[in-house]
C-alpha positions in Angstrom: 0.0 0.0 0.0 2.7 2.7 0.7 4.6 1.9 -2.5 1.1 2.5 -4.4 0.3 5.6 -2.1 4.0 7.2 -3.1 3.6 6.7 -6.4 0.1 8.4 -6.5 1.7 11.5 -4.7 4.3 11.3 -6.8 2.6 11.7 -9.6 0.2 14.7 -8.4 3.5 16.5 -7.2 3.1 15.6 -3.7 5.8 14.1 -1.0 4.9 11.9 1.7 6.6 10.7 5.1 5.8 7.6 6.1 5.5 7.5 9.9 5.3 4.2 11.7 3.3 4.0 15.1 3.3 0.1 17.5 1.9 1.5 20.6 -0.8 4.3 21.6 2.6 6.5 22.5 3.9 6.4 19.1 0.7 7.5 17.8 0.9 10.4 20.0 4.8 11.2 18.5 3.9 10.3 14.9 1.0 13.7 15.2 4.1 15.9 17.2 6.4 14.9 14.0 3.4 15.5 11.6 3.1 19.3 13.3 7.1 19.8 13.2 6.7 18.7 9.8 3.9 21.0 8.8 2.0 18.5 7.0 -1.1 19.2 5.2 -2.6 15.8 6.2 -2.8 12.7 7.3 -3.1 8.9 5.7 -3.9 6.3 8.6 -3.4 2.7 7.3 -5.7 -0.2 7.9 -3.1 -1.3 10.7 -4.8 -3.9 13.5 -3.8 -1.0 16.0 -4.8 1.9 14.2 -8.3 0.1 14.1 -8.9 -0.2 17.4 -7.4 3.1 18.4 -9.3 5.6 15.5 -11.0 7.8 18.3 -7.2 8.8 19.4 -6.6 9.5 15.6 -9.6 11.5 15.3 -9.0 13.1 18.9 -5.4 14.8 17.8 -6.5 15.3 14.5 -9.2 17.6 15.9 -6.6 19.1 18.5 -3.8 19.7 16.1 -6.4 20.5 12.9 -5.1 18.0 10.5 -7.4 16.6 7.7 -6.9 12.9 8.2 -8.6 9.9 6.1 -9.0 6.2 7.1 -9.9 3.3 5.4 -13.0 2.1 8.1 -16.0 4.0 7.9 -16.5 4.5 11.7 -13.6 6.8 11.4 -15.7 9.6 9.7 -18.8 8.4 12.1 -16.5 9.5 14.8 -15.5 12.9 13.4 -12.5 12.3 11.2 -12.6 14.0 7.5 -12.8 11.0 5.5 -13.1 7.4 5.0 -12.3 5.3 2.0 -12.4 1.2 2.0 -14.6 -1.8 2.1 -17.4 -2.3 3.1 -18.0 -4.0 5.9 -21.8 -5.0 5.6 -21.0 -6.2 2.1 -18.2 -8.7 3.5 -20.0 -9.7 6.3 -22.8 -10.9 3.8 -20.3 -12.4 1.7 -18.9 -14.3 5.3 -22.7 -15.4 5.4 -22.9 -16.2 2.2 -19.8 -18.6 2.2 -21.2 -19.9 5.2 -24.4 -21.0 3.7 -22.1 -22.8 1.1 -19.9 -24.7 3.8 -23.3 -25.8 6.0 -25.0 -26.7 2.3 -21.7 -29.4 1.4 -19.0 -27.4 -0.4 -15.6 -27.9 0.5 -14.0 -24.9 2.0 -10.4 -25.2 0.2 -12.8 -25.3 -3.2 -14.5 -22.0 -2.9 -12.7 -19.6 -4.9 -10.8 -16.6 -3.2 -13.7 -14.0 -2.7 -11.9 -9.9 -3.0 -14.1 -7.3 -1.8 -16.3 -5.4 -4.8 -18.0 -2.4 -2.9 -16.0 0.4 -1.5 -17.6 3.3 0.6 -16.1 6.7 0.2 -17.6 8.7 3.4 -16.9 12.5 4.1 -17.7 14.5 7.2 -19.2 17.8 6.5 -18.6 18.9 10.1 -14.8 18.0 10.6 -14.3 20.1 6.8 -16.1 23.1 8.4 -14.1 22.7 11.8 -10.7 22.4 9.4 -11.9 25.5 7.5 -11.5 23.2 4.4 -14.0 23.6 1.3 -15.2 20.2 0.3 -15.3 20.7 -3.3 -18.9 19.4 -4.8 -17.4 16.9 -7.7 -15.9 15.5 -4.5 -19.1 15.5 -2.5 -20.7 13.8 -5.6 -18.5 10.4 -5.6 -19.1 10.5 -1.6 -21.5 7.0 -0.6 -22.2 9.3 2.3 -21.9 12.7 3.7 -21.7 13.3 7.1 -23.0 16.6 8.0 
């Protein structure tokens, strides 16, 4: 994912610092470097910690005023800018539907590998208008859901 995000800045003139965070401390650092750095926003990655820790993420990125985007929906529920992944009602029905097969006969190792096919882009009005960011309306457009 980082090689794919750098080349994507790259290519819209933009440089990136890839900050690495294990514990709820180094989250807390990574938003100091982020503010020494001046940086005009914030990436989180689908990390097992990050998940269970977005309510920090969107606590400093309210403190410090940095637009920040996740990949899990709840994120924006909880006040951050942006979310952009899967989604998770649409793999949890595909979990029931492979289910179903199992319980029906099929052999698990012959289902074929199953890659998610709905994505949910979700923006939150009120963070933008906290930020003092303009959310531009092609933008608001492509958004599953706006938040306001």
């Amino acid at each position: 994912m980082t090689r794919d995000v750098q080349t994507g800045a790259a290519a819209l003139g933009l440089q990136i610092e890839v900050l690495s965070a294990s514990t709820n401390r180094d989250i807390t650092t990574a938003f100091t470097t982020l503010l020494q750095k001046r940086a005009g926003g914030l990436l989180v990655s689908p990390d097992p910690l990050f998940v269970s820790r977005h309510t920090q993420f969107v606590t400093l990125a309210a403190r410090h005023a940095v637009p920040t985007i996740n990949f899990d929906r709840a994120f924006a529920e909880a006040g951050g800018l942006m979310s952009y992944g899967t989604s998770l009602a649409d793999h949890f029905r595909q979990v029931g539907i492979y289910t179903g097969r199992i319980l029906k006969g099929e052999k698990p190792g012959e289902l074929p590998v199953a890659r998610p096919t709905k994505f949910e882009f979700v923006i939150n009005l009120q963070t933008a208008q906290v930020l003092g960011l303009d959310v531009p309306d092609s933008l608001l457009a492509r958004a599953d859901e706006v938040i306001e």
